[in-house]
C-alpha positions in Angstrom: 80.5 236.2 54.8 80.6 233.7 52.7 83.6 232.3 54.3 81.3 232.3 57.5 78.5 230.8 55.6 81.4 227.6 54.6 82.5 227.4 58.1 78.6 227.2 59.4 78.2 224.7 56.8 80.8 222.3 58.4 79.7 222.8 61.5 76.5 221.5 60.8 77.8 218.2 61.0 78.0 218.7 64.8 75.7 217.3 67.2 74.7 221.0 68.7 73.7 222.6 65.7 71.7 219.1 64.5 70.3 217.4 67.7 68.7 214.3 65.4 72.2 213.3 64.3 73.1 211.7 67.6 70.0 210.1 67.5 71.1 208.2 64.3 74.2 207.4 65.7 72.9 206.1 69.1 70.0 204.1 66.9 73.1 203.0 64.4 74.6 201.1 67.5 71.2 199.7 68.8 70.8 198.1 65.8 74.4 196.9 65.5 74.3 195.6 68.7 71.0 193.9 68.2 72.9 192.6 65.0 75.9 191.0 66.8 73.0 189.4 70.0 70.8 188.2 67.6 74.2 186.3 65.5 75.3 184.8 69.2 72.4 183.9 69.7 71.8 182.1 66.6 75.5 180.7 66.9 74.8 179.5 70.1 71.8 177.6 69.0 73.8 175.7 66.3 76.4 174.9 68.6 73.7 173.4 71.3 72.2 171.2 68.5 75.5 169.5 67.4 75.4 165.8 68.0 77.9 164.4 70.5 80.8 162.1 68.9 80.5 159.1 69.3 83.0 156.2 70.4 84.6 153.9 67.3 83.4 150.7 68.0 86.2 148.1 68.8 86.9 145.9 65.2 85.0 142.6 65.6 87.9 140.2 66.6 88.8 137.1 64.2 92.2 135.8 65.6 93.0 135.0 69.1 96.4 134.8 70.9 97.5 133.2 74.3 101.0 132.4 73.1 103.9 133.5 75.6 106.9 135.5 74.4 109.9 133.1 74.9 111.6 135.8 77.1 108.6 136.2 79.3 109.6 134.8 82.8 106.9 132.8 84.6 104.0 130.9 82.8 105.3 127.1 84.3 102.1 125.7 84.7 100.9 122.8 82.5 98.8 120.1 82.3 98.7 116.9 81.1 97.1 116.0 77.3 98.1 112.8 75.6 97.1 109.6 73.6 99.7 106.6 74.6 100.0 104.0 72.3 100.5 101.7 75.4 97.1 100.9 76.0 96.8 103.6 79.2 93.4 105.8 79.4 94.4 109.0 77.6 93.9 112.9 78.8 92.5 115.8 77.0 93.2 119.1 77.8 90.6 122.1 76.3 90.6 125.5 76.3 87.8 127.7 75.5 87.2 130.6 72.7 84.7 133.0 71.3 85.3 135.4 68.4 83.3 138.4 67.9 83.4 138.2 64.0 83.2 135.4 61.6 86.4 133.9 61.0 88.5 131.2 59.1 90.8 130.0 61.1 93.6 128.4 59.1 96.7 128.1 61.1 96.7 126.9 65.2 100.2 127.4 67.2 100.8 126.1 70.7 103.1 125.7 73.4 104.4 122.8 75.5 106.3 121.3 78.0 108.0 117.6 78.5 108.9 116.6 82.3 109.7 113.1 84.0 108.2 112.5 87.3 111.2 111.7 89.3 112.7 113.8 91.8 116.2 115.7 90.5 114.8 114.8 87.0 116.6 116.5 84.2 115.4 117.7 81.2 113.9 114.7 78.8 114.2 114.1 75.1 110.7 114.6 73.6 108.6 111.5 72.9 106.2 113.0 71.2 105.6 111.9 67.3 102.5 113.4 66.4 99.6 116.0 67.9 96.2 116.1 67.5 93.9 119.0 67.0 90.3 119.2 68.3 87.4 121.7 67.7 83.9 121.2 69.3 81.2 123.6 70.0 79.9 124.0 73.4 77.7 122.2 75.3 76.5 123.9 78.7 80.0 124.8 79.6 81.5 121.8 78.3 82.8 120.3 74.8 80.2 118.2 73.2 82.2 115.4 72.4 79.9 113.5 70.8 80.0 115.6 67.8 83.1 116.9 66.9 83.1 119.6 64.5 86.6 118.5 63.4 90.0 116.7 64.6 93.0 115.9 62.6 96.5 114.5 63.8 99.7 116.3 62.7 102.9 114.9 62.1 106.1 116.4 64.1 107.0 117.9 60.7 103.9 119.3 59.8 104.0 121.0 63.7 107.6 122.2 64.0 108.1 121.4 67.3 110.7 123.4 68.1 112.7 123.9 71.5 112.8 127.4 73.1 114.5 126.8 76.6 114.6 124.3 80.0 113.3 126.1 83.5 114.9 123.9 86.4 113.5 123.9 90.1 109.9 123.2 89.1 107.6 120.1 90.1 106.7 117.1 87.7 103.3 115.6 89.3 104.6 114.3 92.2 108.5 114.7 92.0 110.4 118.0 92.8 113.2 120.0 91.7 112.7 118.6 87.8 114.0 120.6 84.8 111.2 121.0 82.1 112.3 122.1 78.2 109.4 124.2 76.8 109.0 123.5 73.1 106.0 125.8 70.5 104.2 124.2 67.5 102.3 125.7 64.7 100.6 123.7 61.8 98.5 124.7 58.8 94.9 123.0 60.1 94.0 120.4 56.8 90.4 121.5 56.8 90.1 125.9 58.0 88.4 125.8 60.7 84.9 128.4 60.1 83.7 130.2 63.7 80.6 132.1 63.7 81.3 135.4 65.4 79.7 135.3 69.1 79.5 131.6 69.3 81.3 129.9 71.9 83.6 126.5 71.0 86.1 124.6 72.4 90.4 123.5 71.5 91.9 120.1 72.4 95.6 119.8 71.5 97.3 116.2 72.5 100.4 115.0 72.2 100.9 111.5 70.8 103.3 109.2 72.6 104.4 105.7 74.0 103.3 106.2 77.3 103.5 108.6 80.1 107.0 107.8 80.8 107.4 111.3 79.6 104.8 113.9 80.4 103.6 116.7 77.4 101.6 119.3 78.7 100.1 121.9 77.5 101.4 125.0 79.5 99.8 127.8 80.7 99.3 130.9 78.6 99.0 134.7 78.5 95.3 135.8 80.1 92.5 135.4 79.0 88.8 134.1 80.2 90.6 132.2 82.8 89.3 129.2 82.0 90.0 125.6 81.2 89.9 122.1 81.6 91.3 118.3 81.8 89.7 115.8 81.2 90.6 112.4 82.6 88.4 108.7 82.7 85.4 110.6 82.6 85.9 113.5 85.3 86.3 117.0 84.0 89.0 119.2 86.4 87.9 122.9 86.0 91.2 125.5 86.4 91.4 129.2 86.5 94.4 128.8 83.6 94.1 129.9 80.2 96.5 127.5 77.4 98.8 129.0 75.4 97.9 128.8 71.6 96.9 131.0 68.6 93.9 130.9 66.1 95.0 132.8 62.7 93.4 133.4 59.7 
C-alpha cells in the first residue's frame, strides 16, 4: 500500500490528477512570451530612434594643383605671357583660384613652353632670364590691377627652369608644323602669400625676355574651373583653359 501510496504520489505531478498545473504552465508561457514582445518591442524602439550617420565633410582645401605629369600626352595649348625689354607692349596671362581654408601659400610651380613663329620651326633655346609672379584679388571677374596684393621677379636660378621634353607638329601663332620644348619652374615666393579660405584671387606668371622673337607661354594645365585669361593692350581674351601651376604651403 504504501508502495501504491509512493507511486500516487508521483503521479500527482501529472496534469490528470492536478488540472491547475497546466494552467501554470500555459500562464508560464503567456508571460514568457509577453516577456520576449514586450523586449522586441522595446528593441525595436531603440533601433528606430538611432540617428542616421552622417557624411565626413571633405577637408577644407589649402593647396591647389594644375601641374601636368611629364608623361601625360596632350595638354599643348599655351598662351602668350611676357615683359620684353625691347620696348614692345607686354602680355599677361592669369589664372584664377579659390581655397576653401585659410592658407599660406609659400612655394608656386609652373609649366611652360618656348616656340618661334616660323613655319618648320625647330625647337628654340630659351630666352627667358627671369619670371614674375602676380597675386591680385578679384574684381567682378577680373584681376584688380590697380592694387596688387603682391609681385616679385624671380631669377632663372631661383625658378629652376628645367627642360622636360619637345612635342613636334604643333602650331606657333601663325606658323605650322613647329617643335615646342616644354620646360616646369618652381620658386620659394619672397613674401608667403596668405589666402582667406572662400575668397576668390587671381595668378599672373610672365616670362622676362628680349622680345618676342621667342614666344613663352604658359601652357595649358590639368582641369579645373576652366577658366582663364590674356590680357593684351588693354583687351581681356576669356578661354575655357585652366594654366598649369601649383600653390603649396
Amino acid at each position: 500500500m504504501e508502495t501504491l501510496v509512493h507511486r500516487q504520489a508521483s503521479g500527482s505531478t501529472s496534469n490528470a490528477s492536478h488540472p491547475d498545473v497546466g494552467r501554470h504552465v500555459r500562464a508560464h508561457r503567456c508571460a514568457t512570451l509577453s516577456t520576449i514582445i514586450a523586449l522586441s518591442l522595446v528593441l525595436a524602439a531603440c533601433k528606430g530612434t538611432e540617428a542616421p550617420t552622417q557624411p565626413t565633410p571633405p577637408a577644407p582645401t589649402t593647396s591647389r594643383s594644375t601641374v601636368v605629369p611629364t608623361a601625360t600626352v596632350g595638354f599643348v595649348e599655351a598662351r602668350t605671357s611676357q615683359i620684353v625689354s625691347n620696348g614692345a607692349p607686354p602680355i599677361a596671362v592669369f589664372d584664377d583660384f579659390r581655397l576653401t581654408g585659410a592658407s599660406t601659400i609659400r612655394t608656386v610651380s609652373w609649366q611652360g613652353i618656348y616656340c618661334v613663329q616660323a613655319p618648320n620651326a625647330g625647337a628654340p633655346a630659351p630666352t627667358a632670364s627671369a619670371f614674375r609672379v602676380s597675386f591680385y584679388t578679384d574684381d567682378a571677374g577680373r584681376p584688380n590691377l590697380n592694387t596688387p596684393i603682391q609681385s616679385s621677379t624671380y631669377t632663372l636660378a631661383q625658378v629652376g627652369q628645367t627642360f622636360d621634353k619637345n612635342v613636334s607638329g604643333l602650331t606657333c601663332g601663325t606658323a605650322s608644323n613647329t617643335t615646342w620644348p616644354f620646360y616646369r619652374y618652381s620658386t620659394a615666393l619672397a613674401t608667403p602669400f596668405v589666402a582667406t579660405a572662400g575668397a576668390k584671387y587671381w595668378i599672373s606668371i610672365q616670362a622676362l625676355t628680349p622680345s618676342y622673337d621667342v614666344f613663352w607661354g604658359w601652357r595649358d594645365g590639368t582641369p579645373d574651373n576652366a577658366s582663364s585669361l590674356q590680357l593684351f593692350q588693354g583687351t581681356y581674351t576669356p578661354f575655357t583653359i585652366d594654366r598649369a601651376y601649383a600653390l603649396t604651403p
